[in-house]
C-alpha positions as CSV (number, residue, x, y, z in Angstrom):
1,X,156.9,136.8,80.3
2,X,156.8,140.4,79.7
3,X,160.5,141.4,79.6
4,X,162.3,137.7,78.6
5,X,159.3,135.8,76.6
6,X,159.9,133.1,78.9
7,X,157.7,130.7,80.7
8,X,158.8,130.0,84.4
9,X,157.4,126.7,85.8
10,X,158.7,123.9,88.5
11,X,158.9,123.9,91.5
12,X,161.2,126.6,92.4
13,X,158.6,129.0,91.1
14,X,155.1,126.9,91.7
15,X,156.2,125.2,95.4
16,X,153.8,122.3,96.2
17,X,150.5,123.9,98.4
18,X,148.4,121.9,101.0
19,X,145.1,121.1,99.6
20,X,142.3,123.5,101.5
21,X,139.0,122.3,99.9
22,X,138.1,119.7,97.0
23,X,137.8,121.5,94.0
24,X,139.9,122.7,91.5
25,X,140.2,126.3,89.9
26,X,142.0,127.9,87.8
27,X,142.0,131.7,87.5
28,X,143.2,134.5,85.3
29,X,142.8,138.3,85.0
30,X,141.5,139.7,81.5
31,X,140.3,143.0,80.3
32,X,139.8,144.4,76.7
33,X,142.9,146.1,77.3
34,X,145.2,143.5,78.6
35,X,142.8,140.4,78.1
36,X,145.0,139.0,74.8
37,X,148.2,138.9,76.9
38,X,146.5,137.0,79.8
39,X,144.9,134.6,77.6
40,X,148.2,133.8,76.0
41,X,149.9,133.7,79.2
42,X,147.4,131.1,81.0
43,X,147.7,129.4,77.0
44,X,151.4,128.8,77.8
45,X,151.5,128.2,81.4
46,X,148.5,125.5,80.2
47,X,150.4,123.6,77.8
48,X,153.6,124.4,80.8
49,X,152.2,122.9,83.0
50,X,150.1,119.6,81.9
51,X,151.0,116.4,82.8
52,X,149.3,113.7,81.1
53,X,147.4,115.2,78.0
54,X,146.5,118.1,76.2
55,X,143.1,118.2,73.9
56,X,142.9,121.5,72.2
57,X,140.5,122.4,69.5
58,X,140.9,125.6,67.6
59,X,139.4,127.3,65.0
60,X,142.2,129.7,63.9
61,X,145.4,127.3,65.2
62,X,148.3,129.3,64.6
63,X,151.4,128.6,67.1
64,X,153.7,131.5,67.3
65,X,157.2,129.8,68.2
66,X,157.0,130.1,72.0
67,X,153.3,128.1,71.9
68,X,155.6,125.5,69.3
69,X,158.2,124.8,71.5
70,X,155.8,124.6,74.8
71,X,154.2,121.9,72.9
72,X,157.4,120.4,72.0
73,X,158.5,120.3,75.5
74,X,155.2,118.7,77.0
75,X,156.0,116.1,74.2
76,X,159.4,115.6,75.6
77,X,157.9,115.3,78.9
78,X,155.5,112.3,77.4
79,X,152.4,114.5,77.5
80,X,150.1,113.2,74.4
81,X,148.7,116.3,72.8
82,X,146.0,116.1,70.2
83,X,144.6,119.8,68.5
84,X,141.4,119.4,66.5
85,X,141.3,122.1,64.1
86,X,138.9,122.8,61.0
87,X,138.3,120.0,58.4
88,X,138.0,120.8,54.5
89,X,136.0,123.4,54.7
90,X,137.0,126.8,56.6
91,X,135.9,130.0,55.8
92,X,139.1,131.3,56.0
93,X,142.1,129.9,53.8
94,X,144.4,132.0,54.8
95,X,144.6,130.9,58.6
96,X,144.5,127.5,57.6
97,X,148.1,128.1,55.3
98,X,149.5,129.7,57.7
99,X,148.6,127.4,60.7
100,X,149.5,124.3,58.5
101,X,152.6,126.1,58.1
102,X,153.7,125.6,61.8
103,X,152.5,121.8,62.3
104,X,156.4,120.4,61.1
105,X,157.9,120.6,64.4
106,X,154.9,119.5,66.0
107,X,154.0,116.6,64.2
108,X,157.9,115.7,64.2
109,X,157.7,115.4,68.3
110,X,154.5,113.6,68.4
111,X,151.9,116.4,68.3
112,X,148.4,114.6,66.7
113,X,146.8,117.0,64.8
């Protein structure tokens, strides 16, 4: 991610594991010095890796173009994907321009918003 902005996922990279237990985790390394870039790595490797559907709901939703074209991929692999964001009232405009600026591609492949 770091040195080609590029999500690696399948199973060349993520080989099938035997089961060892009956619950499922998920687990990511933050900090206030690197937490942003975790969170935006497990973000991607999220919307990567789902399978069936995707709820999101976001207060400030504003895709940069590698979160756009995850979500356009999960689309293409008939994930249904559904973001809740702010209704008419936000206290701030400006993130709501600019996220309603990136919905085109997404609501062109299927994104509910």
């Amino acid at each position: 991610m770091k040195t080609r902005a590029e999500v690696l996922l399948g199973e060349d990279y993520f080989p099938a594991l035997p089961c060892v237990g009956d619950m499922t985790a998920q687990l990511f390394r933050s900090s206030f010095r690197e937490g942003s870039e975790s969170v935006r790595l497990m973000y991607l490797l999220s919307i990567a890796s789902a399978r069936r559907n995707i709820r999101l709901s976001a207060s400030c939703f504003v895709p940069d173009d590698l979160a756009v074209a995850a979500f356009v991929e999960a689309r293409r692999r008939g994930v249904s994907i559904e973001i809740i964001v702010p209704g008419d009232r936000t206290d701030v405009e400006l993130t709501r321009r600019a996220s309603r600026a990136r919905w085109g591609e997404l609501l062109e492949a299927g994104v509910a918003i």
